[in-house]
N, C-alpha and C positions, 0 to 999 in steps of 0.2 A: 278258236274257230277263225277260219280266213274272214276277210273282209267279205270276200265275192261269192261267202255263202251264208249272210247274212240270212236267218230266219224270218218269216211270217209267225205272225201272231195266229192263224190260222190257215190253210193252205186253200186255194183258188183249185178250182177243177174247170178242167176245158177242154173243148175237143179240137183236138189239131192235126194235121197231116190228110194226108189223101184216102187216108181208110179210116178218117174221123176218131183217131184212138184218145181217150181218154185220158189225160193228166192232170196227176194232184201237184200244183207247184207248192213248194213248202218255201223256197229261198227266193233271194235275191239271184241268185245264179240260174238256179231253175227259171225263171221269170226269164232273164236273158235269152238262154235258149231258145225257150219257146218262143219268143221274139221273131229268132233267128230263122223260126222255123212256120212263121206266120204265113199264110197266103199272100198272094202279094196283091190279088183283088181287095181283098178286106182290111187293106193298112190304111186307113184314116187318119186323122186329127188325133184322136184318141191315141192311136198305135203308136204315133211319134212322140205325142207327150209322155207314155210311157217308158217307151225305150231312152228318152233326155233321162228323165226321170232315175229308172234302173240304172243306167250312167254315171249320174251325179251320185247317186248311193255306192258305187266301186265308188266314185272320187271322194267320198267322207262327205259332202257337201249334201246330205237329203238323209231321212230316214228309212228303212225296210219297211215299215208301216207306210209311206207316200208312195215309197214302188208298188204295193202291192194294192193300195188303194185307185193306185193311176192304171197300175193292170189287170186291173177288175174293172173298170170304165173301158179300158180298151175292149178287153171280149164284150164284155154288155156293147158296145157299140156295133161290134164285126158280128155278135148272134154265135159267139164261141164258148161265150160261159156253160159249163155244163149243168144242170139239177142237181142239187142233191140228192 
C-alpha cells in the first residue's frame, strides 16, 4: 500500500462541497482531498492543524490515526462531520 493511502482505523463521514454530498473518508489520502476541497469560510485552526497534520503523515513523521483524529476536530469545528 502507498504511503499516501495510508488507512483509518475507521472512516470519518462529512459533508462537503456545494451540494453538501456526503463522504466516507477511509485514508490518509482521502482526508487530503477533502482538504483540498474544504470551504474556504470554514478553514480554521482546526483545518490547518489537520492538513500539517495529513502532511507530516505523507512525510512518515505522524500516524494515520493523528490525521484522522486532527480531521475529525476539524469537521466537528467547521459543523461538517456527518451523523451516522
Amino acid at each position: 500500500m502507498d504511503d499516501d493511502r495510508q488507512p483509518f482505523g475507521s472512516p470519518v463521514r462529512v459533508r462537503i462541497g456545494a451540494d453538501n454530498t456526503i463522504r466516507d473518508v477511509k485514508t490518509v489520502k482521502g482526508a487530503c482531498e477533502c482538504l483540498t476541497d474544504w470551504p474556504q469560510a470554514k478553514r480554521g485552526q482546526l483545518y490547518r492543524e489537520a492538513f500539517e497534520t495529513c502532511n507530516a503523515v505523507l512525510a512518515g513523521e505522524r500516524s494515520a490515526e493523528d490525521a484522522r483524529a486532527a480531521f475529525v476536530a476539524a469537521a466537528e469545528e467547521s459543523g461538517l462531520l456527518a451523523n451516522r
